[in-house]
C-alpha positions as CSV (number, residue, x, y, z in Angstrom):
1,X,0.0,0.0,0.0
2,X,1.7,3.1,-1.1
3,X,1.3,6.2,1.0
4,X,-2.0,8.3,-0.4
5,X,-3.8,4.7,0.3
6,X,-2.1,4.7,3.6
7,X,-3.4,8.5,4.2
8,X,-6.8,7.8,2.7
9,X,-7.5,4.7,4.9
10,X,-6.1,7.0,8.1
11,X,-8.7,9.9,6.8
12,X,-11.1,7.6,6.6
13,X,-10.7,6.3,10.2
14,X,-10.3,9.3,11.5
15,X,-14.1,10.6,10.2
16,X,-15.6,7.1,11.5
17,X,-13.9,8.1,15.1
18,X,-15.3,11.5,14.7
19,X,-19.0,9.8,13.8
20,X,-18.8,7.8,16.7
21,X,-17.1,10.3,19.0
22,X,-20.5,12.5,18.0
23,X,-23.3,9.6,18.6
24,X,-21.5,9.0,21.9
25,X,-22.3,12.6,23.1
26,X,-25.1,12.8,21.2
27,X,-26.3,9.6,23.4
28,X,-24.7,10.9,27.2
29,X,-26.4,13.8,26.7
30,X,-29.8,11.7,26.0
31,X,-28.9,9.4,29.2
32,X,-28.1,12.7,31.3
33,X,-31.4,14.4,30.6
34,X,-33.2,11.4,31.1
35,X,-31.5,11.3,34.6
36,X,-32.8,14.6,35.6
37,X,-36.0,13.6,34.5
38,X,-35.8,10.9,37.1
39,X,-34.6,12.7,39.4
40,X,-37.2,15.2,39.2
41,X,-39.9,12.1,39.5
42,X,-38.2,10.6,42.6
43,X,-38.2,14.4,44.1
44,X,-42.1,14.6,43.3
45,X,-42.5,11.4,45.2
46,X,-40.2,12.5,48.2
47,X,-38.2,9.6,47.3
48,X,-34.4,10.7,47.2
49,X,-32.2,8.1,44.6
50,X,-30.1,6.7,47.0
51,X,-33.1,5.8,48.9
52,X,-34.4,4.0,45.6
53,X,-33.3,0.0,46.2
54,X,-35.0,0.6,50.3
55,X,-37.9,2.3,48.7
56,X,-38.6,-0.9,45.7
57,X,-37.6,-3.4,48.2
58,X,-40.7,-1.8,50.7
59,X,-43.0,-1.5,47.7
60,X,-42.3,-5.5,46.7
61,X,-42.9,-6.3,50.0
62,X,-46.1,-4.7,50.2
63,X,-47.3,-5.9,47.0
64,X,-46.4,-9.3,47.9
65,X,-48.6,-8.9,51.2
66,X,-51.5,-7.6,49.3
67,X,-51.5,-10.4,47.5
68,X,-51.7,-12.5,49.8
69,X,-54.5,-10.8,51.6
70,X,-56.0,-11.4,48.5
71,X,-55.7,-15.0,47.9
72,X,-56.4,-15.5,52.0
73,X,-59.9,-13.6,51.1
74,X,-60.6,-15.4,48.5
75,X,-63.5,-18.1,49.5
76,X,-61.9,-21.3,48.4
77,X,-64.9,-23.3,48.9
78,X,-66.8,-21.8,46.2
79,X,-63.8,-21.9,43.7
80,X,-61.9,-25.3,44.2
C-alpha cells in the first residue's frame, strides 16, 4: 500500500472516530437528561435516589402482602 492509500484509509478512520465520538455525546447527553428527569420524578414522590433500592424493596414487600391478603380472602370453597 503506497502512502495516499495509507493517508486515505487514516482519513477515513479518523471521520468514522469523529461519527462515533458525536453519537457517543449525542447519546450521554440523552442518558443525562433522562437522569434529571428521574430525578425530578423521585423528588415529586419524596423519594431521594439513593433511597431508591429501600424504597422498591418496601413497595415488593407490600405488593407481595397484598396479594396474599387477597388470595387468603378469596372463599376457596366456592372456587376449588
Amino acid at each position: 500500500m503506497n502512502y495516499e492509500d495509507r493517508l486515505n484509509e487514516l482519513k477515513k478512520d479518523l471521520d468514522k472516530a469523529k461519527s462515533l465520538k458525536y453519537q457517543a455525546e449525542a447519546r450521554l447527553e440523552q442518558l443525562e437528561k433522562q437522569e434529571k428527569e428521574i430525578v425530578a420524578e423521585l423528588d415529586k414522590l419524596n423519594i431521594r435516589p439513593e433511597d431508591l433500592e429501600n424504597e422498591i424493596e418496601k413497595l415488593s414487600t407490600e405488593i407481595e402482602d397484598l396479594f396474599n391478603e387477597a388470595n387468603n380472602n378469596l372463599p376457596k370453597d366456592l372456587i376449588g
